[in-house]
C-alpha atoms as an extended CHARMM CRD file, in Angstrom:
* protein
*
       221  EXT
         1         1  UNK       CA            -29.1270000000       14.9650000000        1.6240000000  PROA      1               0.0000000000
         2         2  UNK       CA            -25.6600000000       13.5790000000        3.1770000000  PROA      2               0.0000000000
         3         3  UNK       CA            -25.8240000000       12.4340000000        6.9450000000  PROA      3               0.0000000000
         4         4  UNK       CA            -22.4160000000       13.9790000000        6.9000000000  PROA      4               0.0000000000
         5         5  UNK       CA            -21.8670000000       17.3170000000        5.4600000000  PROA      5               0.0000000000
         6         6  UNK       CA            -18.8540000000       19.1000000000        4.8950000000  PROA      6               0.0000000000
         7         7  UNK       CA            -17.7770000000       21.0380000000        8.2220000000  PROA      7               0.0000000000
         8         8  UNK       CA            -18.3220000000       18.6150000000       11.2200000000  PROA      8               0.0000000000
         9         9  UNK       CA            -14.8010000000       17.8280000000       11.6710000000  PROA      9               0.0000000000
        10        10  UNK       CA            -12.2720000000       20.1440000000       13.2600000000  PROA      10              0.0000000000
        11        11  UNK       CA             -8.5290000000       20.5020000000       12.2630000000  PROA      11              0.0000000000
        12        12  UNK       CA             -6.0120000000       22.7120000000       14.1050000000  PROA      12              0.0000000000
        13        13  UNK       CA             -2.9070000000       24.0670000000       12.2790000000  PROA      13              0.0000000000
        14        14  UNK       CA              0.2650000000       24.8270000000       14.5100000000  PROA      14              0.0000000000
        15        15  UNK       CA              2.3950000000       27.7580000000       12.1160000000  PROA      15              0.0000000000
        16        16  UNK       CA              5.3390000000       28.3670000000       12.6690000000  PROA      16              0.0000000000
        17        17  UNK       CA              9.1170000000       28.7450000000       11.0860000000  PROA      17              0.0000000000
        18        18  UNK       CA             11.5640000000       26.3230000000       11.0350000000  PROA      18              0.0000000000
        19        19  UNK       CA             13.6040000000       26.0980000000       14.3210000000  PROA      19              0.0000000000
        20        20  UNK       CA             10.4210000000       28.0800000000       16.2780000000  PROA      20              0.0000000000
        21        21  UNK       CA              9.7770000000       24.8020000000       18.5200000000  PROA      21              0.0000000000
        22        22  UNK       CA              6.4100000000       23.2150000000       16.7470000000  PROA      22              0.0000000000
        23        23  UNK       CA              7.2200000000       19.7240000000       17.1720000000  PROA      23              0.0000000000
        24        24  UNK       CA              8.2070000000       20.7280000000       20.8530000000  PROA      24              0.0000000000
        25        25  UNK       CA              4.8000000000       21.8570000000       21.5890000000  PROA      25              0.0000000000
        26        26  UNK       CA              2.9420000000       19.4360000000       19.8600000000  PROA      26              0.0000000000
        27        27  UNK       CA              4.4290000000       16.6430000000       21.6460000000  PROA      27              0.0000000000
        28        28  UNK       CA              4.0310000000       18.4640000000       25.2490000000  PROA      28              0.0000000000
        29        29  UNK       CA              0.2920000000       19.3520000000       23.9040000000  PROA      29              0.0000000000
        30        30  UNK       CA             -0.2020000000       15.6180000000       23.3090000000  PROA      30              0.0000000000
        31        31  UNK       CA              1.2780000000       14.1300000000       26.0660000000  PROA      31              0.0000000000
        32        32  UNK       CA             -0.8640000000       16.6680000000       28.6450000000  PROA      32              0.0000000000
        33        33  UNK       CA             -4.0180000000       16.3220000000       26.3450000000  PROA      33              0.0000000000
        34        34  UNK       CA             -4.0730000000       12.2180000000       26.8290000000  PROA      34              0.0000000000
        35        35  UNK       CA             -3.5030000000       12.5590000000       30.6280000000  PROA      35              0.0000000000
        36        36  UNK       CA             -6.0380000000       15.5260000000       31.0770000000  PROA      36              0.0000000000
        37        37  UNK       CA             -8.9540000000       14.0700000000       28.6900000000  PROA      37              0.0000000000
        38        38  UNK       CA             -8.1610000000       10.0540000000       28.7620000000  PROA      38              0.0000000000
        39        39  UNK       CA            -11.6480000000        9.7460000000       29.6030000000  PROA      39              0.0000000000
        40        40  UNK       CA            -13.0910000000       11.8740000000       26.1560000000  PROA      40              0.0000000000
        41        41  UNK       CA            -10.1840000000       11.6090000000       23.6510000000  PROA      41              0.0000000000
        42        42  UNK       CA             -8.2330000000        9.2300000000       22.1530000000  PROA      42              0.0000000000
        43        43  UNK       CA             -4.7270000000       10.4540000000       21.3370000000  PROA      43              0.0000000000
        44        44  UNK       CA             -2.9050000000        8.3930000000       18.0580000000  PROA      44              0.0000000000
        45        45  UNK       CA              0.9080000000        8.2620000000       18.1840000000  PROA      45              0.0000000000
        46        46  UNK       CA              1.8740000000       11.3510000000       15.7610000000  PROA      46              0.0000000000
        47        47  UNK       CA              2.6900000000       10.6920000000       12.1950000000  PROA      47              0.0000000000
        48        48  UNK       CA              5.9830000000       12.6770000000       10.2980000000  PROA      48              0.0000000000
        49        49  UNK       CA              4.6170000000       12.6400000000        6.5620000000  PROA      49              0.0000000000
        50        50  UNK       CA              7.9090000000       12.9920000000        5.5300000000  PROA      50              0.0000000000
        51        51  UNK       CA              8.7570000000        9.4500000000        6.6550000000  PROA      51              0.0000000000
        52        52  UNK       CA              6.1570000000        8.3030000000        4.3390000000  PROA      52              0.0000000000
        53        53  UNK       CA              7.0580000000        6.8260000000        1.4530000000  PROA      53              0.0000000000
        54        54  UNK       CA              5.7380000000        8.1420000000       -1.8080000000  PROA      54              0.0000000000
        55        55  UNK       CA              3.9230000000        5.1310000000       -2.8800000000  PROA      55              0.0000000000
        56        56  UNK       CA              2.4230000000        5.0390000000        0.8050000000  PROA      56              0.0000000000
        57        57  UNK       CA             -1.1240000000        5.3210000000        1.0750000000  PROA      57              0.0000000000
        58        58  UNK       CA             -1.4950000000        8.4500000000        3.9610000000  PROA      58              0.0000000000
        59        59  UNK       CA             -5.1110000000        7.4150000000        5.2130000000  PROA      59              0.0000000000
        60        60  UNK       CA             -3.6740000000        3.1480000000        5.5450000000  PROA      60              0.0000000000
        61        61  UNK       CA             -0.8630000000        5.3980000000        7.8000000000  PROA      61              0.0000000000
        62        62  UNK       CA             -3.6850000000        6.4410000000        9.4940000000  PROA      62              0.0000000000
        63        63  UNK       CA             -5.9690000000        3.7770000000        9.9010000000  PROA      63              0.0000000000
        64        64  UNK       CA             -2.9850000000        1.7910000000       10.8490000000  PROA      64              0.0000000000
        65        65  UNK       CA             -2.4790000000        4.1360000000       13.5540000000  PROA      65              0.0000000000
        66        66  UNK       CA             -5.9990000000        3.9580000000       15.1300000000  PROA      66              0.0000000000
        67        67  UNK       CA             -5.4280000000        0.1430000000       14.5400000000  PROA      67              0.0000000000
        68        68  UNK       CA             -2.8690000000       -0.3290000000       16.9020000000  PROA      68              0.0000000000
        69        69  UNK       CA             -4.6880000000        1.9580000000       19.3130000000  PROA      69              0.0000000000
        70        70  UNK       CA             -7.8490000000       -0.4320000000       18.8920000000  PROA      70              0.0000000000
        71        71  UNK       CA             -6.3500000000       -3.9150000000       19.0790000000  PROA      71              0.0000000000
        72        72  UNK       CA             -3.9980000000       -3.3900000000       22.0480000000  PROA      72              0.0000000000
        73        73  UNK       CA             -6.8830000000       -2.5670000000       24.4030000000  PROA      73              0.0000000000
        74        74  UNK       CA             -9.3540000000       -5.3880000000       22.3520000000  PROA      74              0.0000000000
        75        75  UNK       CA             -6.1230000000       -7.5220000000       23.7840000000  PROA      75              0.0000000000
        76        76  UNK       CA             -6.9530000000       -7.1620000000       27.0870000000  PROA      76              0.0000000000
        77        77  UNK       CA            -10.8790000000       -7.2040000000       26.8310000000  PROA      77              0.0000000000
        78        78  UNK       CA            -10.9760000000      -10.2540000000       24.6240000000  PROA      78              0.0000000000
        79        79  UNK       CA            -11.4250000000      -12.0040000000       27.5170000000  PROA      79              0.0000000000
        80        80  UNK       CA            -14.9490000000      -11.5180000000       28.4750000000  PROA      80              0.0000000000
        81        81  UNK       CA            -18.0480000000      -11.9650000000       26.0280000000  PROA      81              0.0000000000
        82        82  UNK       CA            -18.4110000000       -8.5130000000       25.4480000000  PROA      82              0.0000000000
        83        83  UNK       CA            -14.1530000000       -8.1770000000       24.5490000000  PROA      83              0.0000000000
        84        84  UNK       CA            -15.1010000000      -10.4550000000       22.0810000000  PROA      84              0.0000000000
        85        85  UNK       CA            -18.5150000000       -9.0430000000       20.6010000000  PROA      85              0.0000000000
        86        86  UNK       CA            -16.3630000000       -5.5630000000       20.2460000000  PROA      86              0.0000000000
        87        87  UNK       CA            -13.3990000000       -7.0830000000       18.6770000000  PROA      87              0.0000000000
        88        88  UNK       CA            -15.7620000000       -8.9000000000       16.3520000000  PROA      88              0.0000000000
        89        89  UNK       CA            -17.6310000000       -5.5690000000       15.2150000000  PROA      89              0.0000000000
        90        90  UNK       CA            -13.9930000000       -3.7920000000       14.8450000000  PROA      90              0.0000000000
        91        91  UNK       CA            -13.1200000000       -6.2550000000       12.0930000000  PROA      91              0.0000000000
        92        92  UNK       CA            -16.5310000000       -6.0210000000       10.3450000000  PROA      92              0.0000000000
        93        93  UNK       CA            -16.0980000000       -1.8500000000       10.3000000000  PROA      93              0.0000000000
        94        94  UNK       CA            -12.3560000000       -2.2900000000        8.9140000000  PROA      94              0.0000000000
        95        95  UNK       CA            -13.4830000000       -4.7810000000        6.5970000000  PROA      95              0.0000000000
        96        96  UNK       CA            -15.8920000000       -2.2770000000        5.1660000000  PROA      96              0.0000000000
        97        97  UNK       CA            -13.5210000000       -0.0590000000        4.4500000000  PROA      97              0.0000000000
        98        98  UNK       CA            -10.7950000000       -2.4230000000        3.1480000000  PROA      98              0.0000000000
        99        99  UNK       CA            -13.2770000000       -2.3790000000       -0.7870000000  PROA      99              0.0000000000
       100       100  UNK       CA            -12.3250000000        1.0840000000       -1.4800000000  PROA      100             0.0000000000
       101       101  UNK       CA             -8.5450000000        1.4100000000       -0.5540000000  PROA      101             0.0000000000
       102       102  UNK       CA             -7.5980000000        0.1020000000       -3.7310000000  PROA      102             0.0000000000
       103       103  UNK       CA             -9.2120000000        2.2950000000       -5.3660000000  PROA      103             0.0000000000
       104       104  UNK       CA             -6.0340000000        4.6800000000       -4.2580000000  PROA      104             0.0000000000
       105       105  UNK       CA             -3.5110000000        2.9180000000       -6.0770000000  PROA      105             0.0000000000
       106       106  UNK       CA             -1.6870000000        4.6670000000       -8.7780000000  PROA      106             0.0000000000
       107       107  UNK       CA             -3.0040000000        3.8500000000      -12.2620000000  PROA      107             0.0000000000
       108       108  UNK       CA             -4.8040000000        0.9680000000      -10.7870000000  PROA      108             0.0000000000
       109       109  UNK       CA             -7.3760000000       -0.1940000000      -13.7390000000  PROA      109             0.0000000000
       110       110  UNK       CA             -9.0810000000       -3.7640000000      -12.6070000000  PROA      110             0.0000000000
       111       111  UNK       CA            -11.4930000000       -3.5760000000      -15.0720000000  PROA      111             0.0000000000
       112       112  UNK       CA             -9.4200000000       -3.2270000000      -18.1430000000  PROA      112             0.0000000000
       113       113  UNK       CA             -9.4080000000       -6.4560000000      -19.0690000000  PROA      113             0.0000000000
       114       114  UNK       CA            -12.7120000000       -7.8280000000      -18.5540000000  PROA      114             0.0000000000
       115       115  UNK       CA            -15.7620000000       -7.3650000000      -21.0220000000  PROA      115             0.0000000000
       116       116  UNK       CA            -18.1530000000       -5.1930000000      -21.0520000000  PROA      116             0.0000000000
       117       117  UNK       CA            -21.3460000000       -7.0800000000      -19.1120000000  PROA      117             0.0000000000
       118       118  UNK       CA            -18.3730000000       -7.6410000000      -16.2300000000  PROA      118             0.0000000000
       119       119  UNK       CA            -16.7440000000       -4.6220000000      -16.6500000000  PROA      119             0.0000000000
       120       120  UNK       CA            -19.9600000000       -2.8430000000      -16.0250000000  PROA      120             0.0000000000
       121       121  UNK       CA            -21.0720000000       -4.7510000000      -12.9440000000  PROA      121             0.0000000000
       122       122  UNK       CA            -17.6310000000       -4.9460000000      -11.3180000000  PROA      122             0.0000000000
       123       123  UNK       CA            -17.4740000000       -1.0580000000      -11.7710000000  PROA      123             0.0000000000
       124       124  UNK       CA            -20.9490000000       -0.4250000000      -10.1690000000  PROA      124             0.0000000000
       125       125  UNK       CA            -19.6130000000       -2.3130000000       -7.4070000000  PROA      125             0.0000000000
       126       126  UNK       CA            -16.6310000000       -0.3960000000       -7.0300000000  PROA      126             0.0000000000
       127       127  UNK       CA            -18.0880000000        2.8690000000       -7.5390000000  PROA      127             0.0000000000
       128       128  UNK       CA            -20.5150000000        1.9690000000       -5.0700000000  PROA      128             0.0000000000
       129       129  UNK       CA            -17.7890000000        1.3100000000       -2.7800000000  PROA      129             0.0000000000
       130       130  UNK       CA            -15.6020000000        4.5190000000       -3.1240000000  PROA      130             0.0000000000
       131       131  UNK       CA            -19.1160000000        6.7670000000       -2.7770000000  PROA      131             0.0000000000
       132       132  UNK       CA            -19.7390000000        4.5850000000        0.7810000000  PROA      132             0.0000000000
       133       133  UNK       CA            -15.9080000000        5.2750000000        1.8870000000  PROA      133             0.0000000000
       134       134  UNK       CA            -16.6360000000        8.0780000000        4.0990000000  PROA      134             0.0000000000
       135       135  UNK       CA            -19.9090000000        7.1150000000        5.6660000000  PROA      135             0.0000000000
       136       136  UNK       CA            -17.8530000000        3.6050000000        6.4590000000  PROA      136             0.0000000000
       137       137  UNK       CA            -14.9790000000        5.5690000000        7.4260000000  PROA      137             0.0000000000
       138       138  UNK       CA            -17.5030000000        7.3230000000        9.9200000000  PROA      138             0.0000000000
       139       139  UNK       CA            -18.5730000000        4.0930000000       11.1740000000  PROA      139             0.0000000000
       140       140  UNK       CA            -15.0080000000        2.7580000000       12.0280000000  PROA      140             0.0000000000
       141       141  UNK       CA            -14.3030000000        5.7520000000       13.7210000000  PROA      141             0.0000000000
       142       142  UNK       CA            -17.6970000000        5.1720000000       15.5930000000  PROA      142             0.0000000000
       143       143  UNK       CA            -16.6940000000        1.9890000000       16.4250000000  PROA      143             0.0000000000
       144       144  UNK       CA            -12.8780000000        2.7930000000       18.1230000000  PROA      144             0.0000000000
       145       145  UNK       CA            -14.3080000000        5.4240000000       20.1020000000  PROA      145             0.0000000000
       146       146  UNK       CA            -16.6860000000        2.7760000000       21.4660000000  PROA      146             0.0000000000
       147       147  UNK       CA            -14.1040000000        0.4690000000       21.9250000000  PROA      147             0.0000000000
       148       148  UNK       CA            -11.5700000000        3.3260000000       23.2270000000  PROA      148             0.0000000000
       149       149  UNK       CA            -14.4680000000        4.2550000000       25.2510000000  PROA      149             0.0000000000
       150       150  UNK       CA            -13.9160000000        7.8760000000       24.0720000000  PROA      150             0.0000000000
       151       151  UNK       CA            -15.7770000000       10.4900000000       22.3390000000  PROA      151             0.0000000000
       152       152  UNK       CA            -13.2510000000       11.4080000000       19.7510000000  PROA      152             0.0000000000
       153       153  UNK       CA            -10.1930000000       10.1930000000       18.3720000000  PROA      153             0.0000000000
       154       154  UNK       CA             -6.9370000000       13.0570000000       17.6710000000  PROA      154             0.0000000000
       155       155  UNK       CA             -4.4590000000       12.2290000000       14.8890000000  PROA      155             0.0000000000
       156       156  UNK       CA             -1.8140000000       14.3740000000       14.4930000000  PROA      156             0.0000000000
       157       157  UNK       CA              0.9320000000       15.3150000000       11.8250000000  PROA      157             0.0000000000
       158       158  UNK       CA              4.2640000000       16.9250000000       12.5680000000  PROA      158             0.0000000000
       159       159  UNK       CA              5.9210000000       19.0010000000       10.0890000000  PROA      159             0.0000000000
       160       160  UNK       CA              3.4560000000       18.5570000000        7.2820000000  PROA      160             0.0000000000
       161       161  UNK       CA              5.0300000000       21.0630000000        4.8650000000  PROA      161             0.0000000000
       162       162  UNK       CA              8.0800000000       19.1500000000        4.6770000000  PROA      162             0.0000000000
       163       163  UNK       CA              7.3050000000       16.7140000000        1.7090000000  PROA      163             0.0000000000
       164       164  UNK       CA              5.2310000000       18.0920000000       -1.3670000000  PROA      164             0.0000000000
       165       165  UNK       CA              3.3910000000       14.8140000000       -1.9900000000  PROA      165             0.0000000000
       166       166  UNK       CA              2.0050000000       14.1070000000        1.0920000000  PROA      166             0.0000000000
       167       167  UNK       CA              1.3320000000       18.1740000000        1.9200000000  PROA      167             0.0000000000
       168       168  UNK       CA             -1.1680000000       17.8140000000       -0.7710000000  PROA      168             0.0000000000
       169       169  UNK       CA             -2.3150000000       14.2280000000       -0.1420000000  PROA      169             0.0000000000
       170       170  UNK       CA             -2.7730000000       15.3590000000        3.8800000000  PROA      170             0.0000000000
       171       171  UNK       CA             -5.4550000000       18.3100000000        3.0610000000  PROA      171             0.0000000000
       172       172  UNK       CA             -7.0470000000       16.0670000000        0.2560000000  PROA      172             0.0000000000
       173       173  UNK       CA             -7.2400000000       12.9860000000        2.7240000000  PROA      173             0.0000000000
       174       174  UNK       CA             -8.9730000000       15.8190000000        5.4060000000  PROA      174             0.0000000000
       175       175  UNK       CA            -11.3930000000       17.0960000000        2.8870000000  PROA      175             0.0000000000
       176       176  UNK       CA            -12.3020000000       13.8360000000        1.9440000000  PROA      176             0.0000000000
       177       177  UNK       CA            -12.8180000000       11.4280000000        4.9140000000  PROA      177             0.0000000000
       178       178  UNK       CA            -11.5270000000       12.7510000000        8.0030000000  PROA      178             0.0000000000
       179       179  UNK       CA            -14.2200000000       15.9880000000        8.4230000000  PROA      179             0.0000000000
       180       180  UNK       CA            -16.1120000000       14.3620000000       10.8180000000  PROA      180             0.0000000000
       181       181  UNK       CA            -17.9950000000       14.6590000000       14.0530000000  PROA      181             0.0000000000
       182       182  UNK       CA            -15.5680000000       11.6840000000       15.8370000000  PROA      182             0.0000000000
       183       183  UNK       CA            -12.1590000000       13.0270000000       14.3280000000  PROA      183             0.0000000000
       184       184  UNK       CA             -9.6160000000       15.9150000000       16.0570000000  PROA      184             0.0000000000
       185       185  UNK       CA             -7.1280000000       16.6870000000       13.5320000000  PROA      185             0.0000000000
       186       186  UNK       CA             -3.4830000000       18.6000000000       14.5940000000  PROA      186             0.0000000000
       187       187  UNK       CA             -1.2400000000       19.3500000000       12.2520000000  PROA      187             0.0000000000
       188       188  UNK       CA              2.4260000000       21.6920000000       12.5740000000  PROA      188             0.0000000000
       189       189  UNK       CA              4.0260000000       23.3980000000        9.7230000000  PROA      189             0.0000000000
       190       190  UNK       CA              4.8640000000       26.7360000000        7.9690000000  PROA      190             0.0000000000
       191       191  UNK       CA              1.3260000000       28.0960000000        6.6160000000  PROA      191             0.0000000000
       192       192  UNK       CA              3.4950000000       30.0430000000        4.0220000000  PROA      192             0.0000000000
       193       193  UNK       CA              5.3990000000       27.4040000000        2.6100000000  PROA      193             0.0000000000
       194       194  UNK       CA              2.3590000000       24.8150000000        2.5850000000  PROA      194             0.0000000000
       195       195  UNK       CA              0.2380000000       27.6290000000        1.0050000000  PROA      195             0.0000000000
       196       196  UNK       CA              3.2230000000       28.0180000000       -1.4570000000  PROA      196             0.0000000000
       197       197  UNK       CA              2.8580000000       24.0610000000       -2.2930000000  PROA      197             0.0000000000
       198       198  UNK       CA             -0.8040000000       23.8620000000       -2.4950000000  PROA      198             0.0000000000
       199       199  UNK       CA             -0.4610000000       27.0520000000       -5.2410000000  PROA      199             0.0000000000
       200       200  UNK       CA              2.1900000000       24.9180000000       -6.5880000000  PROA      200             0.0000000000
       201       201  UNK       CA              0.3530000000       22.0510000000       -7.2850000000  PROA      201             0.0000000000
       202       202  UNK       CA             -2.7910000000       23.4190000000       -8.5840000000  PROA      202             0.0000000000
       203       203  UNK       CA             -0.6870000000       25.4720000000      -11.1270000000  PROA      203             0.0000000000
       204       204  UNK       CA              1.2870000000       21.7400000000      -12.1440000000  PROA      204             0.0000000000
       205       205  UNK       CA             -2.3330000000       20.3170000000      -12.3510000000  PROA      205             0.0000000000
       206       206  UNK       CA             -3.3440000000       23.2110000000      -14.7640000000  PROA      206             0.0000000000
       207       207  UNK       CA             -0.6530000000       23.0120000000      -16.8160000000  PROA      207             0.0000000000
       208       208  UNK       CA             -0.9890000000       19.2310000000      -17.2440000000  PROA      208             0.0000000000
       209       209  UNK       CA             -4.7390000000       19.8420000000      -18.0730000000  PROA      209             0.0000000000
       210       210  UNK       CA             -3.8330000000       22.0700000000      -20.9200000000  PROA      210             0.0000000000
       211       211  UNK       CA             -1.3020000000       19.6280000000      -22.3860000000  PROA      211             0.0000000000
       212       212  UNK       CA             -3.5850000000       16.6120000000      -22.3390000000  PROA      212             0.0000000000
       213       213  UNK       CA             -6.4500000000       18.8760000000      -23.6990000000  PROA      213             0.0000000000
       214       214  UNK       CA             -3.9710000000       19.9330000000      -26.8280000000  PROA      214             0.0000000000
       215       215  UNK       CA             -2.6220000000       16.4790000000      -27.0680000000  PROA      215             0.0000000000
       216       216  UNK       CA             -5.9390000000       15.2490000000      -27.2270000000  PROA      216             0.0000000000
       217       217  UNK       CA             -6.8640000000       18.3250000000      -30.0330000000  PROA      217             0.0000000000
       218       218  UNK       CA             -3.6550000000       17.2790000000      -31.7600000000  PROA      218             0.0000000000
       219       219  UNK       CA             -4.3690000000       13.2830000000      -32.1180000000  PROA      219             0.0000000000
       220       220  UNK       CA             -7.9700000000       14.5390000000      -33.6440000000  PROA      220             0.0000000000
       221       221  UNK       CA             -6.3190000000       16.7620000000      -36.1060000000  PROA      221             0.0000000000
């Protein structure tokens, strides 16, 4: 009953060791793949995730990526009606989005200190918000490959396996909004070290479970 299930994206991974010339390749692949398709894809400057910041929000890395991409070539049509009409649209779609975002701030609670009829209708709003992120996500991509004059749009991450917080944030942040039909996803890195992470993290996740779940059975007791 979703207009965009699971599976309609499409995400590459590059393995390889450290030293074995991924980041070589992926810039080369880039560079010929914006030359050779100009006219279908729209290539985003590639992202390190280990130059992001932990507090950094990956998919506002991302979005201001295909931001820049947008707005330099809305520069340039701006002059004519229909520069305008698109660069008009393109801040309605990233407005849409712009509800939900902080939503992904850590142990960010708005509604603590309102009562309960507020409380209530702010949260319906926000919830409403978060379960509309990917279908306005879809829209804003929509709307750069229009403006792009493109079919899809290709982000792509170098070295993802270097930084444990955003290896994990970078598969969640695929699974979530970027598996869709408009979005080409590249990413480099050792498969058996970012497999080693992802085990990692679920196991730290676990563990945490358990405590809060005794802590809670203790505090009852």
């Amino acid at each position: 009953n979703t207009r965009l299930p699971s599976g309609m994206g499409w995400v590459s991974f590059i393995d390889g060791t450290r030293g074995a010339g991924k980041s070589t390749f992926l810039h080369t692949a880039l560079k010929l793949l914006e030359e050779d398709f100009k006219d279908e894809l729209a290539v985003m400057d590639w992202i390190d995730p280990s130059r992001i910041e932990a507090n950094e929000i990956l998919l506002l890395v991302l979005l201001k990526a295909l931001n820049d991409k947008v707005t330099s070539k809305l520069f340039v049509a701006e002059k004519c009606e229909a520069g305008r009409s698109d660069s008009e649209a393109w801040k309605k779609s990233f407005k849409s989005v712009a509800g939900a975002l902080v939503l992904f701030q850590k142990d960010h609670h708005p509604l603590n200190e309102f009562d309960e009829d507020l409380f209530f209708e702010i949260g319906l709003e926000q919830a409403g918000h978060s379960a509309k992120l990917r279908d306005n996500l879809n829209n804003l991509f929509t709307a750069a490959c229009k403006i792009l004059q493109v079919k899809a749009l290709l982000f792509a991450f170098d070295d993802a396996d270097t930084s444990a917080h955003c290896a994990i944030d970078l598969i969640e942040t695929i699974r979530k909004y970027l598996d869709t039909p408009r979005v080409m996803i590249v990413i480099t890195g050792d498969l058996e070290l970012y497999s080693i992470l992802v085990r990692q993290n679920f196991r730290h996740e676990l563990a945490r479970g358990k405590r809060e779940e005794w802590g809670s059975e203790g505090s009852a007791g």
